[in-house]
N, C-alpha and C positions, 0 to 999 in steps of 0.2 A: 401534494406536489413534491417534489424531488426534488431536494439543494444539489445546485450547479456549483461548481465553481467560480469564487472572483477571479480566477488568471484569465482572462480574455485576451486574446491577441497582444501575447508580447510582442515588446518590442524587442530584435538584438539576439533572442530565443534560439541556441540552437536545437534544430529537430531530428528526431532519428525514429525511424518505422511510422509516420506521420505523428509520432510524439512528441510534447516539447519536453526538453532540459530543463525544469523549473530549477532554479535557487533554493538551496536546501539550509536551514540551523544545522546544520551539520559537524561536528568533528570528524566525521569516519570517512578514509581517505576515499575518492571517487570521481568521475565528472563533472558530475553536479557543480555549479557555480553557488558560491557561497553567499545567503541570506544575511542579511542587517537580522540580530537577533531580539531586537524587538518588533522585528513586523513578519504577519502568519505566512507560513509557507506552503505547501498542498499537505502535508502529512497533518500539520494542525488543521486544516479545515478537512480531510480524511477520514481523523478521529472526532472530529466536533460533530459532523455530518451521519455518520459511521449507524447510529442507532437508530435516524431515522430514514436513512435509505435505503437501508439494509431491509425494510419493509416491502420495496415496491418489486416489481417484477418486470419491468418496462421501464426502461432510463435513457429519454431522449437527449440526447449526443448535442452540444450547442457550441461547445469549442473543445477543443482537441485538449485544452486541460482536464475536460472531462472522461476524456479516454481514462487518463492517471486517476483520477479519482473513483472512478468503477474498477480499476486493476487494484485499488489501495484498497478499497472497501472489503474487495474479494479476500483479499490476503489479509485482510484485521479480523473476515470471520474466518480462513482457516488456521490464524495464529490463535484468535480466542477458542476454536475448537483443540488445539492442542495443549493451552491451557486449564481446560474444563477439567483434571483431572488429578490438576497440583494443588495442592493444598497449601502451598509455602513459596515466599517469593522465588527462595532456592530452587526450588524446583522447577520454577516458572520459566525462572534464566535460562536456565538448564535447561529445558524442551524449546525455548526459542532462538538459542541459539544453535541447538541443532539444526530446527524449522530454515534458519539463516545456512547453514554449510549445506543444505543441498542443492542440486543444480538448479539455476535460474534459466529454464526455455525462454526462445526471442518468437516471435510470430513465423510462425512455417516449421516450427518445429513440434514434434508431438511432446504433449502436456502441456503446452500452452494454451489457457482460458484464453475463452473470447476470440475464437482464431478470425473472425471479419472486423475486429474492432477496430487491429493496427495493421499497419501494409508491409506486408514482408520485406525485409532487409535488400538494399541495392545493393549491398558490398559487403564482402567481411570483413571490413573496418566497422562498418555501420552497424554490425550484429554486435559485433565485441562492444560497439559505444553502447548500445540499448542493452547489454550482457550487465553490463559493469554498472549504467548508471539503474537498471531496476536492482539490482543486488545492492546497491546503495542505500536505493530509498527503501527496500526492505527490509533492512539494520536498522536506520533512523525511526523506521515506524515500531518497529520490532523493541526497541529501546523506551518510545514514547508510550507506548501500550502498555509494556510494564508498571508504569506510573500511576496509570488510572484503574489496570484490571486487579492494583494491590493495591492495601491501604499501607499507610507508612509502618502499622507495624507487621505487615509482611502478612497480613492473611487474605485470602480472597475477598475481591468488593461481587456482590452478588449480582448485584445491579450493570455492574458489565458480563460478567461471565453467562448470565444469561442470556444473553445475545448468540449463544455458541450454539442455538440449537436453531437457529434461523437460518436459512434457505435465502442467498440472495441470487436476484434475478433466475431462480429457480436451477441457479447451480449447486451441487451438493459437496463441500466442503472435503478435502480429504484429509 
C-alpha cells in the first residue's frame, strides 16, 4: 500500500497549479510559508516515504498533497541517480547543486513529469509562484537528501544510493 500524506485539506493553504503551498523548515529564500521546526513538513515525509513508494507503479491521488509528494519522490530518485556516481560528500554537493541551477518546468510546459497530475497555470504570476515555490522545495530536499544519502564521514550510505536504480511509477529517471 502506498503512503499518502498527512497534509490533508489545509486550512489558509495557498494553491497554485491545483498544488498547495505547504510550510517548508526552510532557510532558503522562497514562497513557501515557513514550518515550526519541530513538526514534519512534506520533504520529511518525502524522504521518510521515498523507499517505499518508490516501489509501486500506481499512486492513487487522495489529496492534492499527494500531487507534492509523487513530484518529491520523483525528484529524490533523479537526485539519488545523479548521486550514484560520487563517491564523496564533495562531490555529491557538487552534482546537486548543479541538479538544483537547472530550469524548473511548471505544468504545460515541455519537461515537465506527470503532465495530467497538476493543471496548468491561469496566469503568469501563477507559473512564476509554482516556478519559485518547486525550485524551493527542490533545494530544501536536495539539502536534506544529502544527510541520509552520506554518512557523516562523507562516504556513500549504500542503503540509500541503491534506490537510484529504481523506476518509479515507471518513469525513468534522467
Amino acid at each position: 500500500m502506498v503512503y499518502h500524506s498527512s497534509f490533508v485539506d489545509e486550512e489558509g493553504i495557498t494553491k497554485a497549479c491545483g498544488c498547495p503551498l505547504l510550510p517548508l523548515k526552510s532557510h532558503i529564500k522562497g514562497p513557501a510559508p515557513v514550518s515550526e521546526q519541530d513538526r514534519t513538513d512534506i520533504v520529511d515525509e518525502a524522504i521518510t516515504f521515498f523507499r517505499a513508494n518508490v516501489f509501486f507503479r500506481n499512486f492513487d491521488v487522495k489529496s492534492s498533497a499527494d500531487k507534492l509528494l509523487i513530484y518529491l519522490t520523483l525528484y529524490i530518485n533523479v537526485a539519488l541517480k545523479r548521486l550514484e556516481g560520487c563517491r564523496t560528500l564533495a562531490e555529491g554537493t557538487k552534482a546537486i547543486i548543479n541538479l538544483g541551477l537547472e530550469k524548473v518546468p511548471v505544468p504545460g510546459e515541455s519537461g515537465f513529469p506527470f503532465p495530467g497530475l497538476f493543471s496548468p497555470p491561469q496566469s503568469q504570476q501563477q507559473a512564476e509562484l509554482f516556478r519559485n515555490y518547486l525550485k524551493q522545495i527542490r533545494e530544501e530536499t536536495s539539502g536534506r537528501l544529502l544527510s541520509v544519502a552520506y554518512r557523516p564521514n562523507g562516504t556513500p550510505n549504500k542503503w540509500w544510493l541503491a534506490f537510484a536504480k529504481r523506476k518509479f511509477m515507471n518513469t525513468i529517471a534522467l
